[in-house]
C-alpha positions as CSV (number, residue, x, y, z in Angstrom):
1,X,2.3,33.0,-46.3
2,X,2.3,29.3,-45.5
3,X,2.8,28.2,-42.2
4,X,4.8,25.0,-41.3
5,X,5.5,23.7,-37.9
6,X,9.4,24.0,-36.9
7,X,10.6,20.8,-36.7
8,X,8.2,18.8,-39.3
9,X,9.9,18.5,-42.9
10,X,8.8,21.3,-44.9
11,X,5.9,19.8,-47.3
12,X,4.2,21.8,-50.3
13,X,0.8,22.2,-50.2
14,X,-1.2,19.4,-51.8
15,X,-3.0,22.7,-53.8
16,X,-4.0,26.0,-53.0
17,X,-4.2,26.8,-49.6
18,X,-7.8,27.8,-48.5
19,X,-8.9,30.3,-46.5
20,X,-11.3,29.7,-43.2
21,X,-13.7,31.9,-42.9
22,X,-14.0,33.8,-39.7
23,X,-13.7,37.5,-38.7
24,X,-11.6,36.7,-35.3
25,X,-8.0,35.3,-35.3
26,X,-7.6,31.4,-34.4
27,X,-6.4,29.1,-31.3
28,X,-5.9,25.9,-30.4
29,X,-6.6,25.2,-27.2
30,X,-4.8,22.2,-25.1
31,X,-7.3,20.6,-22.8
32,X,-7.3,16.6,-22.3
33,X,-9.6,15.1,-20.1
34,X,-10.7,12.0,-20.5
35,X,-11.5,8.9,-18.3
36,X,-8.9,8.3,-15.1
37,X,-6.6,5.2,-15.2
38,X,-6.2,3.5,-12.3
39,X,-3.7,0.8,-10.7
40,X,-5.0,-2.9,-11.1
41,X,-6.3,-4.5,-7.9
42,X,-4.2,-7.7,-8.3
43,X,-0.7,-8.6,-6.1
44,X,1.8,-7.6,-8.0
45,X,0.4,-3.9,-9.1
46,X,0.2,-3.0,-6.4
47,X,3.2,-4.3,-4.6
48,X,5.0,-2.6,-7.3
49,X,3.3,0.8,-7.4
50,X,2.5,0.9,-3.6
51,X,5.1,-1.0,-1.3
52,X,8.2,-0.6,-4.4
53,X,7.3,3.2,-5.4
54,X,5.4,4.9,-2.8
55,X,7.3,5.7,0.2
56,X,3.6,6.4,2.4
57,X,2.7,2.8,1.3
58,X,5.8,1.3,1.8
59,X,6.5,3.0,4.9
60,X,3.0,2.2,6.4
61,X,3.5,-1.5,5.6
62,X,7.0,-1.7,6.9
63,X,6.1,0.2,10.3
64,X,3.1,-2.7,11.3
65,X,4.9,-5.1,10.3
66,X,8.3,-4.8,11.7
67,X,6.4,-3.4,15.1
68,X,4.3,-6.3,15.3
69,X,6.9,-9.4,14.2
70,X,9.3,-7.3,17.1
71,X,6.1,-8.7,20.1
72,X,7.0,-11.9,21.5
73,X,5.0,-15.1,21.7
74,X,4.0,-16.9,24.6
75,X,2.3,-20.1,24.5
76,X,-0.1,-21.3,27.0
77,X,-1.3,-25.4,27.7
78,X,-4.2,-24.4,29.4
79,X,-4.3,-21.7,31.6
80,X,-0.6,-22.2,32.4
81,X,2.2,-20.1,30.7
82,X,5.0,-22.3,29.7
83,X,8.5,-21.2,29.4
84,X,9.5,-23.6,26.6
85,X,7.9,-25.4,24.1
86,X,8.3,-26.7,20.5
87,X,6.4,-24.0,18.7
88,X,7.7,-21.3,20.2
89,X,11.2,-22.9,18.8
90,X,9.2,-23.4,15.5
91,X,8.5,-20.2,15.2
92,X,11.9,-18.6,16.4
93,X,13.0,-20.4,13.1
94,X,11.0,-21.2,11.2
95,X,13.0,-22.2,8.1
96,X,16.6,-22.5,7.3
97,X,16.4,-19.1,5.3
98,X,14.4,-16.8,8.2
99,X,14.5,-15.9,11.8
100,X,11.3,-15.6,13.4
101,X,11.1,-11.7,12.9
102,X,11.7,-12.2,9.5
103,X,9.3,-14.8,8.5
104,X,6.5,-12.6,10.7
105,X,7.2,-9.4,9.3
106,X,7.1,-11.3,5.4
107,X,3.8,-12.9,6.8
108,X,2.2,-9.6,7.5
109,X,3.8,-8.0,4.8
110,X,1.5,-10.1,2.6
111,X,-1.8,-9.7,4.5
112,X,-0.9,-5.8,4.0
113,X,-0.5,-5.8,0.2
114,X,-2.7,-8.3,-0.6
115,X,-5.2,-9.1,2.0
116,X,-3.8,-12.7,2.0
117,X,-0.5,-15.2,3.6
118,X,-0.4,-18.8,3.0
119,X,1.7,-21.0,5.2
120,X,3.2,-24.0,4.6
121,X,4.3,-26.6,7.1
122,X,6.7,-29.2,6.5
123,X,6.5,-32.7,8.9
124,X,9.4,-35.3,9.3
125,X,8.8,-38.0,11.7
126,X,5.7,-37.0,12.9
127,X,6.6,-33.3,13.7
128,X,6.8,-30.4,12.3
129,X,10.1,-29.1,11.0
130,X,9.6,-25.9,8.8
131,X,7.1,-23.2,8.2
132,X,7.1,-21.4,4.5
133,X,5.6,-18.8,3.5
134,X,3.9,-18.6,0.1
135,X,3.9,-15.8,-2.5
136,X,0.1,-14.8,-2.6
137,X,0.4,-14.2,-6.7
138,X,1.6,-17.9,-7.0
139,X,-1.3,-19.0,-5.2
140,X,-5.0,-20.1,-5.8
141,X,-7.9,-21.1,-3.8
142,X,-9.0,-24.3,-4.9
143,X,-12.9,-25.3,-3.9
144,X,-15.2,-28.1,-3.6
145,X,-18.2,-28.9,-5.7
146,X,-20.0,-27.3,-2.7
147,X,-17.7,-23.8,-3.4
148,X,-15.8,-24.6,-0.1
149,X,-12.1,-24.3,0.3
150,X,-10.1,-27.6,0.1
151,X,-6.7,-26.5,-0.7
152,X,-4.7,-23.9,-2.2
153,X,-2.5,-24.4,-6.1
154,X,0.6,-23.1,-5.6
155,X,2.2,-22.2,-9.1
156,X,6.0,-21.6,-9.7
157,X,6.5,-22.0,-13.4
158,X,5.0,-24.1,-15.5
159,X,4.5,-26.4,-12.0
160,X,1.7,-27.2,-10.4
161,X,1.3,-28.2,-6.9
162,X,-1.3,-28.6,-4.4
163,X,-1.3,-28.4,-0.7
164,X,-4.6,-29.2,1.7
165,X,-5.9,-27.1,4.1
166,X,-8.5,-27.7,7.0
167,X,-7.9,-29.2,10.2
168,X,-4.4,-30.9,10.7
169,X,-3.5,-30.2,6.9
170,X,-0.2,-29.0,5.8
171,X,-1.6,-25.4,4.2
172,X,-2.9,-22.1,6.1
173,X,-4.7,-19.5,4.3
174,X,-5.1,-15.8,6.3
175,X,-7.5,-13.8,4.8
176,X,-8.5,-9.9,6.0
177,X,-12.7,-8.9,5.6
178,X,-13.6,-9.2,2.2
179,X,-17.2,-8.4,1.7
180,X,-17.5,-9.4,-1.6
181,X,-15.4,-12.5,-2.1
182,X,-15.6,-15.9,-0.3
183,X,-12.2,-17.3,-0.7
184,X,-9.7,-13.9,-1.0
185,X,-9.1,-11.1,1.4
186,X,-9.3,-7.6,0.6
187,X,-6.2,-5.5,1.3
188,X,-5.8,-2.1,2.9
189,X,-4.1,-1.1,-0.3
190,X,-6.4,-1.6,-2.8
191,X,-8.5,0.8,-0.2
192,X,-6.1,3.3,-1.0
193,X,-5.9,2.6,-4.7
194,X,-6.9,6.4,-5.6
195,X,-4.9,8.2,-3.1
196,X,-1.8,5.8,-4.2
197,X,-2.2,6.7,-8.4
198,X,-3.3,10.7,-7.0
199,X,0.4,10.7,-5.4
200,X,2.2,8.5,-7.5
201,X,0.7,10.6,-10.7
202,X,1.7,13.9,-9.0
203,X,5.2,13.2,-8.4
204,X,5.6,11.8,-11.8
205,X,3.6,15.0,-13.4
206,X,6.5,17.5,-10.8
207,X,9.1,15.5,-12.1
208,X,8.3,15.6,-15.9
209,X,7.5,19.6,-15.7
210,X,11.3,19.7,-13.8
211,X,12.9,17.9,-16.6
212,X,11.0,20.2,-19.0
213,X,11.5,23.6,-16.9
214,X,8.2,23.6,-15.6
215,X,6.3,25.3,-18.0
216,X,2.5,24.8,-17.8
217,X,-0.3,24.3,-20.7
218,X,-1.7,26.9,-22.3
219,X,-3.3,27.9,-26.1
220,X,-1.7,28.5,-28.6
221,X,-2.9,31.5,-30.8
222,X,-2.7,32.5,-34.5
223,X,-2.3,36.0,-35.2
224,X,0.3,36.7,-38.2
225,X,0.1,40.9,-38.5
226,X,-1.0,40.8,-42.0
227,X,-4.6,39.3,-41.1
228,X,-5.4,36.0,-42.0
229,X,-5.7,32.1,-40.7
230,X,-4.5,28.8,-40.7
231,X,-5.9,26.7,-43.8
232,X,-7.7,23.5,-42.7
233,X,-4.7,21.3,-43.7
234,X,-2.6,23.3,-41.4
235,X,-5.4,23.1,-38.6
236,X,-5.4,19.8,-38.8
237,X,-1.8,18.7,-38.9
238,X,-1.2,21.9,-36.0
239,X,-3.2,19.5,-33.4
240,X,-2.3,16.5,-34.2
241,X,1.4,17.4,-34.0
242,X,0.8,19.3,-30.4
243,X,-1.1,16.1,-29.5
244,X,2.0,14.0,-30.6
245,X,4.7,15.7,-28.9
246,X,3.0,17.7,-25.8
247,X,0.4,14.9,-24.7
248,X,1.0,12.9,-21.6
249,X,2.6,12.9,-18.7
250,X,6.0,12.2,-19.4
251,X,5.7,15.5,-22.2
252,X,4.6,17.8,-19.9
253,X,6.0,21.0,-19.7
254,X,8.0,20.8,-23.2
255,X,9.3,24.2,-24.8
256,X,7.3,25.7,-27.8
257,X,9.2,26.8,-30.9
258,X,7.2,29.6,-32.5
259,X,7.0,31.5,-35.9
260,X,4.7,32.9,-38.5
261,X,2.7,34.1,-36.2
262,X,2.1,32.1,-33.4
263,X,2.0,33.0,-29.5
264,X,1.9,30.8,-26.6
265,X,-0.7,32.2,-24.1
266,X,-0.5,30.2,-20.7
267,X,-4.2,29.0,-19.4
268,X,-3.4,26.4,-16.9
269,X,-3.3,26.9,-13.3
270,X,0.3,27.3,-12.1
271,X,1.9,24.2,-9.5
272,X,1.2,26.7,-6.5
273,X,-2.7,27.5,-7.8
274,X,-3.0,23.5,-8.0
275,X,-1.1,23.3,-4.9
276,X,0.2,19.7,-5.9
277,X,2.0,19.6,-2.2
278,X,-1.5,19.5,-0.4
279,X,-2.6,17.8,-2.8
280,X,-0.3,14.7,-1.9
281,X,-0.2,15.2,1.8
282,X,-4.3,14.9,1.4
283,X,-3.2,11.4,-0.5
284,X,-0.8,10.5,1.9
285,X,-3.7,11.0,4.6
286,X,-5.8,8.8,3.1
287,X,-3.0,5.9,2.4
288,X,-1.9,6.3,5.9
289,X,-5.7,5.7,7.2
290,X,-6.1,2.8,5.1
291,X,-3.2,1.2,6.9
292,X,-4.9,2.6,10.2
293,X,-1.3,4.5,10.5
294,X,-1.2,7.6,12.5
295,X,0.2,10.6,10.0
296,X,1.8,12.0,12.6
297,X,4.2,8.8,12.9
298,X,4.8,9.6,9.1
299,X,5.8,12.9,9.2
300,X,2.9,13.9,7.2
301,X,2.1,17.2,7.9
302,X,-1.8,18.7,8.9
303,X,-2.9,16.1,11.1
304,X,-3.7,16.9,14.6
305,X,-6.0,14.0,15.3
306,X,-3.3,13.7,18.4
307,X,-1.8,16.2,20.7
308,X,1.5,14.4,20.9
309,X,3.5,11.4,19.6
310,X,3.4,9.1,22.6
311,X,-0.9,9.0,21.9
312,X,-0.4,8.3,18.2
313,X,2.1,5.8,19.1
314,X,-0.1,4.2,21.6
315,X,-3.4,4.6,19.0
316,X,-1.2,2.7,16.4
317,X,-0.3,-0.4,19.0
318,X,-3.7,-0.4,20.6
319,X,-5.6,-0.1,17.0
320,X,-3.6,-1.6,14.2
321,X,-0.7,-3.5,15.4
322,X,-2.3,-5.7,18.6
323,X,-5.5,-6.6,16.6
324,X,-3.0,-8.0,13.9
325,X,-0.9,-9.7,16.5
326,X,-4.3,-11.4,17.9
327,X,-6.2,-12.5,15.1
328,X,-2.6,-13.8,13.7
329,X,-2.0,-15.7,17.3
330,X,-5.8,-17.3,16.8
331,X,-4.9,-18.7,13.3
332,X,-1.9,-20.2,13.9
333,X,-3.5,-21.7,17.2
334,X,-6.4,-23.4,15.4
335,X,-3.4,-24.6,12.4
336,X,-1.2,-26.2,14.9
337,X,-2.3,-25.8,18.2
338,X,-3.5,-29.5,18.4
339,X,-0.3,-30.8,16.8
340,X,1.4,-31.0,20.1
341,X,0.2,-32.6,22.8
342,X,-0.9,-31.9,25.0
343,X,-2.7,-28.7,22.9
344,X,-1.4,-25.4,23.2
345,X,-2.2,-21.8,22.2
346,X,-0.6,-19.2,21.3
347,X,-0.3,-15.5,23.1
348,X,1.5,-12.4,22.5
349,X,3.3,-10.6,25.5
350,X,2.0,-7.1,26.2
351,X,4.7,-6.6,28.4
352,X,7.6,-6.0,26.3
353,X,6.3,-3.7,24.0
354,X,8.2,-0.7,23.8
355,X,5.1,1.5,22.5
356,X,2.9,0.4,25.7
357,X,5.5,1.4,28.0
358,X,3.4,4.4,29.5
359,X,0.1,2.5,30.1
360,X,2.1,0.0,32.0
361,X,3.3,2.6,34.4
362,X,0.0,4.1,34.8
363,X,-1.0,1.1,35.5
364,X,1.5,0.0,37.5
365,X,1.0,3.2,39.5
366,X,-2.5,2.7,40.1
367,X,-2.3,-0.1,41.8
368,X,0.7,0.3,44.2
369,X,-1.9,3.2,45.6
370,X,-4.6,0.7,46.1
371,X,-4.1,-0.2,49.1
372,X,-7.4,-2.4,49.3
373,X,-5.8,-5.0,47.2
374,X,-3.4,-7.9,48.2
375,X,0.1,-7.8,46.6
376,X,-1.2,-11.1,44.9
377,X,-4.3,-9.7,43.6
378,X,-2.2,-7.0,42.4
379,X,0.1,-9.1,40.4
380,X,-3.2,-11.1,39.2
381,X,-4.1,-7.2,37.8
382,X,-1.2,-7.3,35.7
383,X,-1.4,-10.8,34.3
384,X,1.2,-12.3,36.6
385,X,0.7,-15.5,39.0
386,X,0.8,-15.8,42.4
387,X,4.6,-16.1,44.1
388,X,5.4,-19.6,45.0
389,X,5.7,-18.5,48.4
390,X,1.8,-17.2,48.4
């Protein structure tokens, strides 16, 4: 009897069907494995498949960087704090279309996805009026002869524009550690890159198996009762159809129709053997860790790197979010620092944020029970001045 699969047209034979030769029924087994395909490094991959469709990426990036655009600035001339001055008000607003937080939290935003932020300043009379930001995908790094940096080709279109950079230019490029690329920073993400596609591919595989009533792989097997096996045209045409229409990601899962002979024997390791949720929460570890984002302040479940959440709070500020604030506070420092005069530099103001809250009381305590140090050495302890009075 000639077999024909269910839903293909029913063909004739192209002459008389031959025989294989074998003592032992046959089976086609499903196994594709071939080489892994990964995310591409570049900005907009992997602002897409991290920050726009993994919620561990895109909640990592938006706790640093709404945690450290919510620390104030302080600016300094000297060694004296002053209360006003023009770029603190520059960067309150810094544009017409952004509020301080806003343009900071875009700023680090950027340096999180793609290990790079380019800042634009705008000058009217002499001063500086606006700060933009610029879109790192729309931006190059243009060198010297020498292979230094002289300014950066911002594209928008078929536009081209460039804008200097260097002392007392108009253009700031921050970079993060690259140790294999003079001009371009190397983002925490692209650290991540194979915990991101291990958790994105996961919950795309869970999903398709849902839409198809999670049924796993298997073999099919041949073995009609009156003996016999598949002829090589039907062999052929047998794979390549199961290769067609149960391949891939998005077919996993899809139901079998069956006749002449055929039974569906299931060889794959069921979700729980694979155990696809530890399987994730091992990804989401390792995205988290890229960030330098306690899992704990994620919700993700098996770490116990902290006995509570006030220390991985305090871990996170002390280890991710302050040395951002600092190295941030330096750049823009050395960019316009010497624009004003007389020179100024920028600080960040320890003591209003919220997550440091219980070191300052320890420390606070400590020294109210030292009673070998003068009220103003103790305000001196905790970064204040001496009163006008003293």
């Amino acid at each position: 009897m000639a077999w024909t699969w269910p839903w293909a047209g029913r063909r004739k034979p192209a002459g008389p069907p031959e025989t294989k030769t074998g003592g032992t029924p046959g089976f086609i087994a499903l196994h594709r494995q071939g080489e892994a395909l990964w995310t591409r490094r570049d900005y907009a991959a992997l602002a897409r498949e991290g920050f726009m469709r993994n919620p561990v990426a895109h909640r990592s990036v938006r706790l640093i960087a709404e945690a450290a655009a919510a620390i104030p600035w302080l600016a300094y001339e000297g060694a004296r704090e002053v209360d006003r001055h023009p770029l603190l008000a520059l960067l309150a607003r810094p544009n017409q279309r952004q509020a301080g937080a806003g343009f900071m939290e875009a700023l680090y935003g950027h340096l999180l996805i793609s290990g790079n932020a380019y800042v634009e300043r705008v000058e009217a009379g002499g001063t500086v009026r606006e700060l933009h930001l610029l879109r790192p995908d729309r931006v190059a790094v243009v060198s010297d002869t020498a292979g230094w940096p002289v300014a950066l080709e911002h594209r928008e279109g078929s536009a081209r524009r460039r804008v200097a950079t260097g002392p007392g230019e108009a253009g700031l490029q921050m970079s993060l550690f690259n140790p294999l690329d003079d001009h371009y920073g190397f983002p925490p993400l692209a650290a991540a890159l194979m915990a991101l596609d291990i958790h994105n591919a996961a919950g795309r595989w869970n999903k398709a198996l849902l839409d198809n009533s999670a049924r796993p792989s298997g073999a099919l097997v041949y073995a009609p009762k009156e003996g016999g096996n598949l002829t090589d045209e039907q062999f052929e045409r047998l794979k390549a159809e199961l290769e067609e229409g149960y391949g891939g990601t998005t077919r996993a899962g899809r139901p079998l129709l069956l006749e002449g002979g055929l039974d569906w024997k299931a060889m794959a390791l069921t979700p729980k053997d694979m155990d696809f949720v530890e399987a994730k929460n091992g990804a989401s570890r390792d995205i988290a860790l890229a960030f330098g984002v306690p899992p704990m302040l994620l919700g993700i479940p098996g770490d116990n790197t902290y006995s509570n959440y006030q220390e991985a709070n305090r871990a996170f500020y002390r280890l991710t979010v302050l040395p951002l604030v600092a190295r941030t506070a330096d750049a823009l420092t050395a960019w316009l620092g010497d624009v004003f005069a007389p020179p100024v530099r920028l600080g960040h103001d320890l003591d209003r944020v919220d997550g440091l809250a219980a070191e300052r009381e320890a420390l606070w305590t400590r020294l109210g029970a030292a009673g070998f140090l003068s009220d103003a050495e103790k305000r001196e302890a905790v970064g204040y001045g001496p009163r006008p009075a003293d």
